[in-house]
C-alpha positions in Angstrom: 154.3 85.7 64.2 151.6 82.7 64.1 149.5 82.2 67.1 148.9 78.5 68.0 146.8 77.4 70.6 147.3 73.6 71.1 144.5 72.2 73.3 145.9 68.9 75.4 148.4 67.8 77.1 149.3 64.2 75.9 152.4 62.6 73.6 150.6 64.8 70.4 149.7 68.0 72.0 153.1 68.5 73.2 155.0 67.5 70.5 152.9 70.3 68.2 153.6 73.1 71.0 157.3 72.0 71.1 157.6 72.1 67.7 155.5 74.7 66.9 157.7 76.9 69.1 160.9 75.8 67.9 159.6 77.1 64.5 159.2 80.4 65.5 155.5 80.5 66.4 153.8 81.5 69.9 152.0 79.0 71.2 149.8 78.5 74.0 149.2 75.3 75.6 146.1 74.2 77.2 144.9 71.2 79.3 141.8 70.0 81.3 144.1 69.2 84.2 147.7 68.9 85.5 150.1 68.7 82.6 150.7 64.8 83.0 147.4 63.3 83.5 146.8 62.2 80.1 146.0 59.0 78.5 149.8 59.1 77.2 150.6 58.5 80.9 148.8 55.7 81.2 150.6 53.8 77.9 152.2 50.7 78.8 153.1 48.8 75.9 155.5 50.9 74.3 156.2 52.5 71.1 156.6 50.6 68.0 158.8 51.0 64.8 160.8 49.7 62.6 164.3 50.2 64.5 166.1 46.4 63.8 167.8 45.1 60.6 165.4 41.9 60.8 162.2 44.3 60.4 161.0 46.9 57.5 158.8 49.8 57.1 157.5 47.6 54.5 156.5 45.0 57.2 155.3 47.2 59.3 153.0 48.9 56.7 151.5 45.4 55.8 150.5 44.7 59.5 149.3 47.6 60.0 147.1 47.9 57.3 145.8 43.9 57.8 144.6 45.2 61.6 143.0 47.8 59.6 140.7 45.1 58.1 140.7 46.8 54.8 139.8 50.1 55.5 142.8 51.9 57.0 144.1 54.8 54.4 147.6 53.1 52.4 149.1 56.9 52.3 148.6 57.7 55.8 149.7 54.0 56.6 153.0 54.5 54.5 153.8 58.3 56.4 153.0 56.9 59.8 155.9 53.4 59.3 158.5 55.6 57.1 158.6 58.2 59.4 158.3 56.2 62.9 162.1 55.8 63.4 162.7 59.1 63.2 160.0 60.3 65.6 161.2 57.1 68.0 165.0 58.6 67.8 163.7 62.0 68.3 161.9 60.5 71.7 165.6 59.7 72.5 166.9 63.5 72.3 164.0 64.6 74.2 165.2 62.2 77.3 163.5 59.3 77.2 165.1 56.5 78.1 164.0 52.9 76.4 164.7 50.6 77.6 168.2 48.4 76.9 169.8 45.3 77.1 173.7 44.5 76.0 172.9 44.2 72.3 171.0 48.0 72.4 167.6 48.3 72.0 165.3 46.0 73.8 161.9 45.1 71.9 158.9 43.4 72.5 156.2 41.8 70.1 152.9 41.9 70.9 149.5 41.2 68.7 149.3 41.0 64.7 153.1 42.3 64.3 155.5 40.1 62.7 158.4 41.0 64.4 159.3 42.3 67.7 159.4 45.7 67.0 157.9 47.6 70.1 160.1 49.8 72.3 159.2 50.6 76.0 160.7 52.5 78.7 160.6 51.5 82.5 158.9 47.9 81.5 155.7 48.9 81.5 155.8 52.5 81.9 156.8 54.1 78.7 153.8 56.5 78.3 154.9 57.6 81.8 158.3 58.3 80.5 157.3 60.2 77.4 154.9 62.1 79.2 158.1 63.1 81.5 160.3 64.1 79.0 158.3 65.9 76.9 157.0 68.0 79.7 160.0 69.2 80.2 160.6 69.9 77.6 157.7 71.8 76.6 159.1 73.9 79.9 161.6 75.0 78.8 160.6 76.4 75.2 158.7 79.7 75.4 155.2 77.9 75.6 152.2 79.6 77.7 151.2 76.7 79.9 147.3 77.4 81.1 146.4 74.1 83.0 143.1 73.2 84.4 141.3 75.0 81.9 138.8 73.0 79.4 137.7 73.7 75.7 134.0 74.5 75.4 133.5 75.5 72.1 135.7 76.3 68.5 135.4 80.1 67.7 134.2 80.0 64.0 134.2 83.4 61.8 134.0 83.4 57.6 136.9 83.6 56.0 138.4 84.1 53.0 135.3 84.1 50.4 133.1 83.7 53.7 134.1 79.6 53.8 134.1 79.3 58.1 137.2 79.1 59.3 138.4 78.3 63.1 139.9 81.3 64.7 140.2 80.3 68.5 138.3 78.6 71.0 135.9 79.1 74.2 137.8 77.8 77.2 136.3 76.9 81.1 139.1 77.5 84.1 138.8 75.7 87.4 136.7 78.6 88.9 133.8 78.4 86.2 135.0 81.4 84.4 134.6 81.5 80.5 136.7 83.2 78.0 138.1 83.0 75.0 141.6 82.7 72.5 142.4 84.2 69.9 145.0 82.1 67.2 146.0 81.7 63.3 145.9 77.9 63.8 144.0 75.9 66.8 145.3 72.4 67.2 143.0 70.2 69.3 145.1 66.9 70.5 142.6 66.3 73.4 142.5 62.6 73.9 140.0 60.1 73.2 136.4 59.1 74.8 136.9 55.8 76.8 134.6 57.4 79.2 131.7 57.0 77.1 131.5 53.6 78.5 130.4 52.0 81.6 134.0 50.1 81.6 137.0 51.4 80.5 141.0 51.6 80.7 141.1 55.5 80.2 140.9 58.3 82.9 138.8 60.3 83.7 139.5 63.2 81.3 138.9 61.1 77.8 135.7 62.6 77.4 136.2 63.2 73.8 136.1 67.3 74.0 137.9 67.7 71.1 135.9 65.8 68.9 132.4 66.9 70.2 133.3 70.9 70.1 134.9 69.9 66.3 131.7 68.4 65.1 129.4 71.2 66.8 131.6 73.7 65.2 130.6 72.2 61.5 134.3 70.1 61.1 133.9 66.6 59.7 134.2 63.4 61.3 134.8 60.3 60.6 134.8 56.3 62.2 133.3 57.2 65.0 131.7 53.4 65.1 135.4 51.7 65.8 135.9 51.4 69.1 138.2 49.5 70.6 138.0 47.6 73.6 141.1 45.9 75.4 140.6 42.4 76.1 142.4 42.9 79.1 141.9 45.0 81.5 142.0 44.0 85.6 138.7 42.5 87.5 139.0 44.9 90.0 137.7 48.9 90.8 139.1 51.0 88.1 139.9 47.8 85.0 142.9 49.2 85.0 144.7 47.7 82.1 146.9 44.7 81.6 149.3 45.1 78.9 148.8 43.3 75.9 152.8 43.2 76.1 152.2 40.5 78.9 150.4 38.4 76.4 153.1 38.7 73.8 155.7 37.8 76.8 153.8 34.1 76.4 150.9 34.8 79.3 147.9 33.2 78.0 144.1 33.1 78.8 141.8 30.6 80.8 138.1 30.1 80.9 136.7 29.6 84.5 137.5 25.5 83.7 141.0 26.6 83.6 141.2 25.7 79.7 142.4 27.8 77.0 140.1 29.0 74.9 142.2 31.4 72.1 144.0 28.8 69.9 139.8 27.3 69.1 139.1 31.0 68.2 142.1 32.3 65.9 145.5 30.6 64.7 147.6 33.3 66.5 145.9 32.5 70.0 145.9 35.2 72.3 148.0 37.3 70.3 144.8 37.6 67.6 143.9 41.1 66.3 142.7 42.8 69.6 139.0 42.8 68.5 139.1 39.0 67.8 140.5 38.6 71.2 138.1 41.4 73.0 135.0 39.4 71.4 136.5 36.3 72.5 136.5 37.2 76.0 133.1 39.2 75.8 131.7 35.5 74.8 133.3 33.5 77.1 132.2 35.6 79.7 129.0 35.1 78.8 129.1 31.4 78.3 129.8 31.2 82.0 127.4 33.7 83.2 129.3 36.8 83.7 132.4 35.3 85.0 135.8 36.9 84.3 138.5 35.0 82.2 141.7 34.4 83.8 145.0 35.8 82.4 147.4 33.4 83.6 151.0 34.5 83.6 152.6 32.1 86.2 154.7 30.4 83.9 156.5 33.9 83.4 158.0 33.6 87.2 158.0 36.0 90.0 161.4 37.9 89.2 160.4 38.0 85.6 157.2 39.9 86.3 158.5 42.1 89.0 161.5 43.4 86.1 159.3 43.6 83.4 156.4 44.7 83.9 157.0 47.3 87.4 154.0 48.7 87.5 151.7 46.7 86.7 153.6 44.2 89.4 152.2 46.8 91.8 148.7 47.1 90.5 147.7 43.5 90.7 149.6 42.7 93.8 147.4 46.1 95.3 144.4 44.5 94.1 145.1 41.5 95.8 146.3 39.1 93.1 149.6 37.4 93.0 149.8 36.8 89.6 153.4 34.6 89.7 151.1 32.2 91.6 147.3 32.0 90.5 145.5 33.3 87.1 143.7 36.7 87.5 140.8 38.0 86.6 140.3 40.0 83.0 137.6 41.7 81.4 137.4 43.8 78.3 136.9 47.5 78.6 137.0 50.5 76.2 140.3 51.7 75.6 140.6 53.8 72.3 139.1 55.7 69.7 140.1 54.9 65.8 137.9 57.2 64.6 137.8 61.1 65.2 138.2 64.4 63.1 138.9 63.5 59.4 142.2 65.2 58.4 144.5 65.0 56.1 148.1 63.6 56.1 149.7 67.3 57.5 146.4 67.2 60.2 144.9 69.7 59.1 140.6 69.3 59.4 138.1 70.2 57.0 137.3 73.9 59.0 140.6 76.0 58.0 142.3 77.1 61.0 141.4 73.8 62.3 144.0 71.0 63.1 143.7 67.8 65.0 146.4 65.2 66.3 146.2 62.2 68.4 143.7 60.2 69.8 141.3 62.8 68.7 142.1 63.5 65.2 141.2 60.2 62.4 144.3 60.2 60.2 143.3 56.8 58.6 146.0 55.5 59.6 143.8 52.5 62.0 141.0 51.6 59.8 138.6 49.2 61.6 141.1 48.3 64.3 144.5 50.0 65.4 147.2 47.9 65.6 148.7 47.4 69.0 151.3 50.2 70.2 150.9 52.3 67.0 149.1 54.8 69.1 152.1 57.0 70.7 153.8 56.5 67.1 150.9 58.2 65.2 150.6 61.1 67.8 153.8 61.6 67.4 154.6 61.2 63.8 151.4 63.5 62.5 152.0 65.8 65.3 155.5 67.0 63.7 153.2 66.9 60.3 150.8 69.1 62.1 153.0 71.6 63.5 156.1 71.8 60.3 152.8 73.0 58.2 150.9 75.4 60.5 154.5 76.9 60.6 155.3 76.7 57.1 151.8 78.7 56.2 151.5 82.5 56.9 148.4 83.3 59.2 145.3 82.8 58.1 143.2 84.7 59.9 144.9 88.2 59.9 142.8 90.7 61.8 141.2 88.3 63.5 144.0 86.6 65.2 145.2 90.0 66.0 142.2 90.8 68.6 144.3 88.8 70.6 142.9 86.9 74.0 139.9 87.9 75.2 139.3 88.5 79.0 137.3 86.2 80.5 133.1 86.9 80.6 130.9 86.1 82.8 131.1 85.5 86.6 132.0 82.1 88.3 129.1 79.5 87.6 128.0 81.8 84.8 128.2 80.3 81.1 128.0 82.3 77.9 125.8 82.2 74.6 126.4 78.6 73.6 127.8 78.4 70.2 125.5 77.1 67.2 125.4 72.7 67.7 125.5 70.4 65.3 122.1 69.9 63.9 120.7 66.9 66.0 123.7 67.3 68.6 123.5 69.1 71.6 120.7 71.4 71.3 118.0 68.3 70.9 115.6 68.8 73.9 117.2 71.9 74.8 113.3 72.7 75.5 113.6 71.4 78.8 110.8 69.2 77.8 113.1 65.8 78.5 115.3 65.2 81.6 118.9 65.9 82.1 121.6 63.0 80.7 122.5 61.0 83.2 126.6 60.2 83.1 126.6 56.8 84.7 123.1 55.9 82.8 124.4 57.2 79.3 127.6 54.6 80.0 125.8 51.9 80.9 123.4 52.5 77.5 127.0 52.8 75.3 128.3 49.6 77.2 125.2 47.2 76.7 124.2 49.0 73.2 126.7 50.2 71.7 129.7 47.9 72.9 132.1 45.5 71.9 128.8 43.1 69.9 125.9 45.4 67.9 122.5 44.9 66.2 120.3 47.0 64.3 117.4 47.1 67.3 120.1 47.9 70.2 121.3 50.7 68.3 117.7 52.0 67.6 116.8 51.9 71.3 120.4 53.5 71.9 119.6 56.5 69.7 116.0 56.9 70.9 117.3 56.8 74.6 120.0 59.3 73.9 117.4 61.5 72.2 115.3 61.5 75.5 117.9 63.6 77.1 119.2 66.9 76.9 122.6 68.1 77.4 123.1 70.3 80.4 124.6 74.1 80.1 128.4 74.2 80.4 129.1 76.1 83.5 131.8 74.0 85.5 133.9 71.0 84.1 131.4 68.0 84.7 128.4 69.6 83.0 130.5 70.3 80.3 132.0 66.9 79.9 128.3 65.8 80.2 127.2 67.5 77.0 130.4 66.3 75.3 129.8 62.7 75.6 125.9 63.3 74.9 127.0 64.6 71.3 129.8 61.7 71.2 127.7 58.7 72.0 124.8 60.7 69.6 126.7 60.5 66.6 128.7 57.4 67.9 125.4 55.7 67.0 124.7 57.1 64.2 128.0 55.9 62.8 127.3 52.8 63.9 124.0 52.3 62.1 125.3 53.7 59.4 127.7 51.0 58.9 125.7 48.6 57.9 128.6 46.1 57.6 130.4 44.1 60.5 134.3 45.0 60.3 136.7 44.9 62.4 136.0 46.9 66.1 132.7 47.2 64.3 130.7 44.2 64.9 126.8 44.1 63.9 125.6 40.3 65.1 122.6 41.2 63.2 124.7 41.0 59.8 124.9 36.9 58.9 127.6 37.4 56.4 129.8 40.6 56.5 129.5 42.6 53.2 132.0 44.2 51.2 133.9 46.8 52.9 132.8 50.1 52.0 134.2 53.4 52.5 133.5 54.8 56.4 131.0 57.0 56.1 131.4 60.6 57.5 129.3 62.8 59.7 129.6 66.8 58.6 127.5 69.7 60.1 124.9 71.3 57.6 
C-alpha cells in the first residue's frame, strides 16, 4: 500500500488526503495548527468556474492567462478552466453549500473576468465553508490526523541510480519534540508566506514552510518575485481583508478629497488587474502622505451589505466603521504567493517523491499575477491531479518507506542535526558571527524593499541586510518559522533581482520601459 504524508491542512492538502485515501493509499495528514486555521478559512471571494451557459472554459482560459501578463503556462492554464466545474460540483457532494438564488447558482464578478462567474458560500464566507466540509470529510475517511505538529525539514535519500529522492519529512510537535515520517510520496500543500511582510491579509501560519524546507532539500523553485498584494485590506489592527467581491458589487475607491481616482488609472476602474489597483493605492497613499484610501460602499445600502457580505458586516462594524454610511479606510497588504515549488501539471516537484499543491506549489497556472478567486479552484483542481497520480504509481521508495515512522528524538527544546541548506540559505552566518533575524525587522525590510514598488539599490540593501542575519536553530514553532522566512525572503530577492524586467506583481521603478517578457527564472540547489 502507498504511504502519503500530506503536510497542511487547507482546500489542497485535504483534497489530496481525501483522495488519496479513497484510492486505496494510507495517508497521514499533518498541520501546524488546528485543522481549520488555514488561509482556505479566510477566502472570501469565492470560487470561480465556468458553471453558466453565457460563459466558457475558453473565456475563462483568456482571462486568466491576460492577468498572467504573459507569463502564465497555456497547459496548466487550459487543465486548471477545463477541469474547474468538475472540481466546483465535486465541492457540492462534499457539502458545501453555495450559495443560491431562484434561478440556481448565484455568481459574482469581480476583477479582469468577463463574466460573472465566481461562486461563494455564506456571502463572504466561502473558504469558511470549504474548510468545513472538507474537514469532515477528511474525518471520516481513514486519514491519520496529527495536528499541531510542523514540517522542519524533507528527508532526502538516493534513489534509483542515486538521483535524491524525497522519502519523508522532519516534523516539530507542540512540546518541541522532533521526529520523523516515513512515506512513498510526501505532498507539501502548506500555504503561502504573507507573513514575510510587515502588512498582510494572511494568518499567522503562512510562513511559507513548505517552500523554504523544498528549496533547502535541493527541489526547484520558481516566481518567487510575484507577490501579490490586495489592494484592500482594512485600516485597522490585523488589515483584515475586504473582498475584492465588494468592489465588483459596484463599491468604488476615494482619495482623501473624496474623488475617485481608478477610472484616471485603468479603463476597468477599480475592477483593474489587482496589481494595477494595489500600485494605485500604494501611490495615492503616498501622494497624501501616508493616508489611507477610502473604499466607499454606501451606495450598496445597509440591508444589502449585512446579506451579502456577513462577515465582513461584522468586521468593519467591530472596527468601528459603518460602512452603509461613511467610506472606510483601505490599504494594500500581502495576500498571496504566485510563485512556489515548480511542478508539473500532475504536481509532482523536481525531487521524486516530492509533490506540491496549493498556495505552495507554482503550477504556472498565475504567471505575473493570479487572477481573482482562481486560488481555491487551482488547489483544488491540481490537488485531485496530485493525488490520482501518486495513486496511480507503485511506491517509489520500497525499503525505505518500509522503516516506517520513526519515534520521536531528542528531548523537549532539543533540535536534531539540521539537514544540508540550500547553498546561500539558511546556513549563511551560522558562525554566530552576525546577530539573530529579527521577525518584525525582517518584515519591515520585505515591506519597504521588497514590496508592492522595487529598484535595483532597494533590493541590494535588502539582500545585504538579510545576509547580516542568521537563522536561529529550530527547536519550538517560532524559531522555526523564523528560519523559514529568512530563506524565503533570501531567495525572494534573489528572484527579484533576477528579474530584471517589470511585469505584472513584479514592479522594478528602476526599469523606464518594461522589456520583453522572459521566461521566470528558477532557483535550484547545487
Amino acid at each position: 500500500m502507498t504511504r502519503v504524508l500530506v503536510i497542511g491542512g487547507g482546500i489542497a492538502g485535504l483534497w489530496a488526503a481525501v483522495r488519496a485515501a479513497d484510492a486505496g493509499c494510507s495517508v497521514e495528514l499533518v498541520t501546524k495548527t488546528e485543522l481549520a486555521e488555514t488561509n482556505t478559512r479566510y477566502a472570501q471571494g469565492g470560487i470561480a468556474a465556468a458553471l453558466f451557459p453565457d460563459d466558457s472554459a475558453a473565456r475563462h482560459i483568456a482571462d486568466t492567462l491576460a492577468a498572467g501578463a504573459g507569463l502564465a503556462d497555456p497547459e496548466a492554464v487550459r487543465v486548471l478552466c477545463d477541469e474547474g466545474p468538475a472540481r466546483v460540483r465535486d465541492l457540492i457532494r462534499f457539502g458545501v453549500a453555495f450559495d443560491r438564488g431562484d434561478s440556481g447558482l448565484e455568481r459574482g464578478l469581480e476583477a479582469a473576468h468577463s463574466r460573472a462567474r465566481i461562486v461563494h458560500a455564506g456571502g463572504d464566507a466561502t473558504g469558511a465553508a470549504i474548510e468545513a466540509a472538507l474537514v469532515g470529510t477528511v474525518r471520516r475517511r481513514a486519514v491519520r490526523i496529527d495536528e499541531r505538529t510542523m514540517l522542519l525539514d524533507l528527508l532526502v535519500d538516493p534513489g534509483p541510480g542515486g538521483r535524491p529522492a524525497v522519502v519523508g519529512a522532519r516534523l516539530l510537535d507542540e512540546h518541541g519534540a522532533i521526529g520523523e515520517r516515513r512515506a512513498d510520496a510526501v505532498v507539501l500543500a502548506t500555504g503561502g508566506s504573507g507573513r514575510l511582510y510587515r502588512h498582510t491579509t494572511n494568518p499567522d501560519v503562512a510562513t511559507g514552510d513548505g517552500v523554504a524546507a523544498a528549496s533547502r532539500a535541493g527541489a526547484t523553485v520558481a516566481d518567487l518575485e510575484f507577490t501579490q498584494f490586495h489592494p484592500t485590506a482594512l485600516g485597522a489592527p490585523g488589515t483584515p481583508l475586504i473582498s475584492e467581491a465588494v468592489r465588483g458589487e459596484g463599491a468604488v475607491l476615494r482619495d482623501a478629497s473624496g474623488q475617485r481616482f481608478m477610472p484616471h488609472v485603468h479603463p476597468d476602474a477599480e475592477l483593474a488587474p489587482r496589481d494595477v489597483v494595489a500600485r494605485a493605492v500604494w501611490r495615492r497613499m503616498a501622494a497624501q502622505g501616508g493616508e489611507p484610501v477610502r473604499l466607499d460602499a454606501t451606495a450598496l445600502g445597509a440591508g444589502f451589505l449585512a446579506a451579502r457580505f456577513p462577515g465582513l458586516d461584522r468586521v468593519v462594524r467591530d472596527a468601528g466603521f459603518d460602512w452603509s454610511r461613511e467610506p472606510i479606510p483601505v490599504t494594500p497588504a500581502a495576500h498571496y504567493a504566485m510563485g512556489g515549488i515548480a511542478t508539473d501539471l500532475d504536481g509532482r516537484a523536481s525531487l521524486p517523491g516530492l509533490y506540491a499543491v496549493g498556495e505552495c506549489a507554482r503550477t504556472g497556472v498565475h504567471g505575473a499575477n493570479r487572477l481573482a478567486s482562481n486560488s481555491l479552484l487551482e488547489a483544488a483542481v491540481f490537488a485531485e491531479r496530485a493525488a490520482r497520480a501518486i495513486a496511480a504509481e507503485p511506491a517509489a521508495t520500497g525499503e525505505l518507506a518500509a522503516a516506517g515512522p520513526v519515534p520521536s528524538v531528542g528531548s523537549p527544546g532539543r533540535h536534531a542535526e539540521p539537514a544540508p541548506a540550500h547553498p546561500g540559505v539558511s546556513r549563511r552566518g551560522a558562525d554566530g558571527a552576525h546577530p539573530t533575524v529579527d521577525r518584525a525587522a525582517l518584515q519591515e525590510l520585505m515591506w519597504h524593499r521588497v514590496g508592492l514598488e522595487r529598484d535595483k539599490r532597494g533590493l541590494r540593501e535588502a539582500s545585504e541586510q538579510l545576509d547580516g542575519w542568521r537563522a536561529p536553530e529550530p527547536v519550538d514553532r517560532r524559531s522555526a518559522e523564523d528560519r523559514n522566512l529568512l530563506d524565503l525572503a533570501r531567495l525572494t530577492v534573489a528572484a527579484a533581482l533576477a528579474r530584471r524586467d517589470s511585469v505584472g506583481a513584479h514592479f522594478r521603478t528602476d526599469v523606464a520601459v518594461p522589456v520583453a517578457v522572459e521566461p521566470a527564472p528558477e532557483l535550484e540547489a547545487a
